[in-house]
Each structure stands twice: as C-alpha cells, then as structure tokens.
N, C-alpha and C positions, 0 to 999 in steps of 0.2 A: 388201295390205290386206284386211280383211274384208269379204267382199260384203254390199255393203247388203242386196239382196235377201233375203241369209241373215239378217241383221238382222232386218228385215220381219216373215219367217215365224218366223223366233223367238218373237218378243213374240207373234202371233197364236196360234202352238201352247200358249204359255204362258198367254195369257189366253181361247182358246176363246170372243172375241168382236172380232169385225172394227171396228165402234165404237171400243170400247175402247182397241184397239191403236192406232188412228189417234190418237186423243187422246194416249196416252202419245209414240208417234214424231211429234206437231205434225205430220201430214199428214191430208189428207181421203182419207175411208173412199172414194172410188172410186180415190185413185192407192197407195192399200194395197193394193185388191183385184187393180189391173192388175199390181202387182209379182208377185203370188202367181201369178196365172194365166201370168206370164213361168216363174216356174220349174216350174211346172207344163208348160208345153212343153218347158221343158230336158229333163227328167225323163223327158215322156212318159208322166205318167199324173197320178190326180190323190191331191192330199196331203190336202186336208180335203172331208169329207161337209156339205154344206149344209143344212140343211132349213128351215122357215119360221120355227122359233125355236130351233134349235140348231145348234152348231156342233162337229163331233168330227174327230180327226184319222183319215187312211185309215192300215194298218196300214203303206205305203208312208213317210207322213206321219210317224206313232209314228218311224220307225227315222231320217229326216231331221233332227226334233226330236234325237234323241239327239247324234247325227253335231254338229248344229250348234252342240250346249250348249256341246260339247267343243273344237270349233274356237274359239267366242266366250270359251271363258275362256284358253285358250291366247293369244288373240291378246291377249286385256287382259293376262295376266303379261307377254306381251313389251311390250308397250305401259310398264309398268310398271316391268321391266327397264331398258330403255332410260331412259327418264327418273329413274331409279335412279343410274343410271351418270353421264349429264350434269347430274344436280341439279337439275335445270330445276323451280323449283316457282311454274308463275305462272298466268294464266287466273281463270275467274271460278268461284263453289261458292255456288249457293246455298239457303241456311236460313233454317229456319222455325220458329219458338220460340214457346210458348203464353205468355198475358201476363204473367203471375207471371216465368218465368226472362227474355222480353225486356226486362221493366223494370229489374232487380235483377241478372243475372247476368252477361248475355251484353254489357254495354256493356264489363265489364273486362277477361271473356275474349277478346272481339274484338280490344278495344286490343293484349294481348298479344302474342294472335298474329300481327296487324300488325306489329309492334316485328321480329317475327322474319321474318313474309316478306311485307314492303311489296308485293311486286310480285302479290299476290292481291285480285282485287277479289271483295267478299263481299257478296251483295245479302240483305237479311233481313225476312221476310213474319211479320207478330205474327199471332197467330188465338187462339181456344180451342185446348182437345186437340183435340177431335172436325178441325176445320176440318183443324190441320196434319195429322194424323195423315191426311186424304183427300189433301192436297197430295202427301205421300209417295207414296201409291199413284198418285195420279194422276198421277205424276212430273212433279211442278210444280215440288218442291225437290228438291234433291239431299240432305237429312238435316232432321229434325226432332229438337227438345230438348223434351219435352212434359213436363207434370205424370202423378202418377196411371197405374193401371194402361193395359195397353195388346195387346188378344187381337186380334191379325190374323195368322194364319197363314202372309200373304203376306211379310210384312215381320219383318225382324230388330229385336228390341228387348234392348239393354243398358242396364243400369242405370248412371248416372251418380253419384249420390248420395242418403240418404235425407233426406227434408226435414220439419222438427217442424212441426204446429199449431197454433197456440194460442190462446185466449179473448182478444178486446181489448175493454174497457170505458173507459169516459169517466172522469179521475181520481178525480171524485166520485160514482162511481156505488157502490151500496150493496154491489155482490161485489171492488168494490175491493182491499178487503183480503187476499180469501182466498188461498191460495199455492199451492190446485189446486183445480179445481171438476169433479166429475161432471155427465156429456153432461143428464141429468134435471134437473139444478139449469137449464138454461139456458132451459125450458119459461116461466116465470114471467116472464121479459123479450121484449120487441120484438126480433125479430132480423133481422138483413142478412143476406140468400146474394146471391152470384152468381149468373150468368146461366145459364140451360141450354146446357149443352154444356160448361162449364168443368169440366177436369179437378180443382181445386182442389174444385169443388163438389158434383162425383160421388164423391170421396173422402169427404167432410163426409155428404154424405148416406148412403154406405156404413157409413160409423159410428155415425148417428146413429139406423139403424134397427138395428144390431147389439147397439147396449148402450142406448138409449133407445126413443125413437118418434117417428120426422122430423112422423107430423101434427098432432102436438101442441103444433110450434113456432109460434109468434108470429112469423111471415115479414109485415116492414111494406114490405118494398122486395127487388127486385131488382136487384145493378148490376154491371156490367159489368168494373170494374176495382177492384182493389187498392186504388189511390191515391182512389176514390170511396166506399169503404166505409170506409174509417179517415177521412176526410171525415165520416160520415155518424155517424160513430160520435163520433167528437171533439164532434159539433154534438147528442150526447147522442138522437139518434135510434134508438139501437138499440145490441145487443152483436152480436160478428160473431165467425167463426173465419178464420181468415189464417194464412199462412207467418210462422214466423220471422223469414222472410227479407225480410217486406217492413215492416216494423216495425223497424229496428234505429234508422235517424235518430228516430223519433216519443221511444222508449224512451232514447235519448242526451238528447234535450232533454225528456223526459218530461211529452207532451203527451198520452199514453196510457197505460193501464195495461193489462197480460199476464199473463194468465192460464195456468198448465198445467193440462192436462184429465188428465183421469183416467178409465179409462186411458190412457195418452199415444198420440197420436193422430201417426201419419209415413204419407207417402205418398214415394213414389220420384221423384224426375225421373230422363228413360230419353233417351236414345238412338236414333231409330225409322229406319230407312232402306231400300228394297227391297233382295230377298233378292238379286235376279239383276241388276241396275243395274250398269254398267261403269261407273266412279267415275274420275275424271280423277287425277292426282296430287295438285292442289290439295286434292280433295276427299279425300281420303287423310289429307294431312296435316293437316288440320281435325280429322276425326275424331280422328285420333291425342293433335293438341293437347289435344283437346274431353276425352277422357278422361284427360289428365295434368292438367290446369286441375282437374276433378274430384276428383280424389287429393288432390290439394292442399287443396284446401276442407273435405276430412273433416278435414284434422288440425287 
C-alpha cells in the first residue's frame, strides 16, 4: 500500500504550506509536521527549507516530489484496476452544487444514479459558486457542479451544459408583452439580484456591464435563492434575471412571464474537482454519470 507518510509529503510539496495540507489530510499541523521530519530521517537529509513565511522544497525534496507523483498515481490505477475487475462500486462521494443546479438538477440526476448503484451513499452540501468552488480545494467535497465561469488553476473544470437567462416579470407588468428585451430597457424597472458570491449573479453582472451599465440598475433587494426572487417577482416587487431552468413549473401554470434578452445571455454549469485528488470508484463513477446525465439534457 502507499506510504502514508509519502501521502503527507505529497500534499505539502504540492501546496508549499504546512497549514493548508493539514486541513486538506483532516490532521493537525503538528502530527503533519512529525510525519515529515520521520522521512526526513529516513532520508537523512532534509526535503523542505523553512523560513518564517515561506515554505520551498530542498533540491533533495524537488526529486522526492517527483518520485512520489509517480508512485501515488501508479497506486490509484491499480487501486482502480482492481476495482475495475471485481465491479465493486459502493462507499460514500461527496458533492457539492451551487443553489440554481441543487434545486432543479441534481434531485433527478441523483435519483438516477441511485436506480443504478443503490449501494453509493452520496452526501450533498448547497452553497454559492464561490463557497463550493473553496469546498473543492479545500478538499471538503470530492466534486462540485457550479454555475458560471470558474479560473483556479489548481483544479480541473469541465463544462457540463450551457444554461439560457432570461428576464421574468409579473403577468401584468407593462414589458409583459415584448418577446425579447435589451439589458438597457431593464434600467427603468426595480430589480432583484442575487446574493454576492452567486455565480448566477457574477454572470448577470458580467453582462450587464458589457452591453449596459450594472450602476444604473434599480437593485430594490438582494436574495439569496431562486425560489425567493420569482417570489418577489410574482408579488410584483421587481423584475429579475434567472435560469431557464428554474422557471419551467411558474411558465407551465403561468404564474410568470419570460422574457429573452438580447443579446441572449448563457453561462455554463461546470464540473470543478482537484487536479491531483485520488478519487474512489464511487467517485468515478459519479462523475462519469454526472457527464452522461448532461448529454442527455442538451438534447
């Protein structure tokens, strides 16, 4: 099996801060730093340079890292291998979805995948982007489904699907009628955003300073969820911009009206998971699912 200890120094040469690593391996930074100074006596010399606020590897340390990358992925194919061969797909994976896709999305992809492998227990944490997308690095979840763009270097981001925007007004509100509205017409009304940090909302606001001017909006409220601004909106307080996706019941019993913007406004839902994280089977096949479940939804 893989030495823990190489584990340890893995994550620490990777993250070039002893804190950090302990947080990601759920141990306290003193019995991180005794592991290290163990193979540090293996060795016989030492692997990282200390100083009062940096941390760098010794040129000894560089060549360890390497040596270890290689061992640790080795042992996860065999690990993967092996459970490959006996089918074994059980244990727990868990996800983290920003509020747009755990409201709407993820209740029927779950079912699904359940249907196919009962014996997967899946624990699922809602946040903003911003929030899951630190859960990822912070290795709190094992995979994130976020809205909206997504730059962290550390972590791999696929794209899942693209997802439309669009204007919702009250039935009798006076743009009622129109059958697409420009971001500038939306100035003249009280409007509803989201909360800071909501990926839905950093997208809105992307566009709205690209072909308008966000500080020219009429912002009467900020709320936190979906289901509280089409709320807010129904009860003739304001116009708001939303997913498609979370409007389809209002729009069936047409208790709202939808608006398309011009020009049509799509953000991505993505995929977010770290680059170097040894991923269980379960958690494998999740993803796998998670991107077939997707496929499916474009067409």
């Amino acid at each position: 099996m893989a030495d823990r200890r190489l584990k340890i120094f893995h994550t620490v040469a990777r993250l070039l801060n002893f804190t950090k690593a302990a947080e990601e391996l759920h141990m306290t930074q003193p019995a991180v730093t005794f592991q290290i100074r163990q193979l540090e006596e293996q060795f016989n010399t030492r692997l990282f340079d200390r100083t009062h606020n940096k941390v760098t590897l010794t040129d000894v340390g560089d060549q360890v890292f390497h040596y270890a990358d290689r061992i640790l992925k080795m042992y996860d194919d065999m690990t993967r291998s092996i459970t490959d061969m006996t089918g074994d797909v059980s244990g727990g994976v868990s996800l983290g979805a920003s509020t747009t896709i755990a409201e709407y999305m993820l209740p029927l992809m779950i079912g699904e995948f359940k249907e196919r492998h009962p014996d997967v227990r899946i624990s699922l944490k809602e946040s903003n982007t911003e929030d899951i997308v630190a859960m990822v690095e912070n290795n709190v979840i094992d995979l994130g489904i976020v809205e909206g763009s997504v730059n962290n270097k550390n972590l791999v981001v696929e794209e899942c699907k693209q997802d439309q925007l669009v204007v919702i007004v009250p039935n009798n509100h006076v743009l009622a009628t129109e059958s697409e509205i420009h971001v500038k017409e939306l100035v003249a009304h009280p409007f509803i955003s989201r909360e800071h940090g909501s990926g839905t909302q950093e997208v809105i606001d992307k566009y709205i300073e690209e072909h308008g001017d966000h500080d020219l909006l009429d912002i009467r409220f900020e709320l936190s969820s979906p289901e509280a601004i089409k709320g807010a909106v129904e009860a003739g307080m304001g116009i708001s911009i939303v997913s498609s996706a979370t409007i389809l019941k209002e729009l069936k019993l047409k208790t709202l009206t939808a608006i398309k913007l011009s020009p049509t406004l799509e953000r991505p839902f993505s995929f977010v998971r770290q680059r170097y994280k040894f991923r269980s089977r379960a958690a494998d096949e999740l993803l796998a699912f998670a991107h077939e479940f997707c496929k499916k939804s474009k067409s």
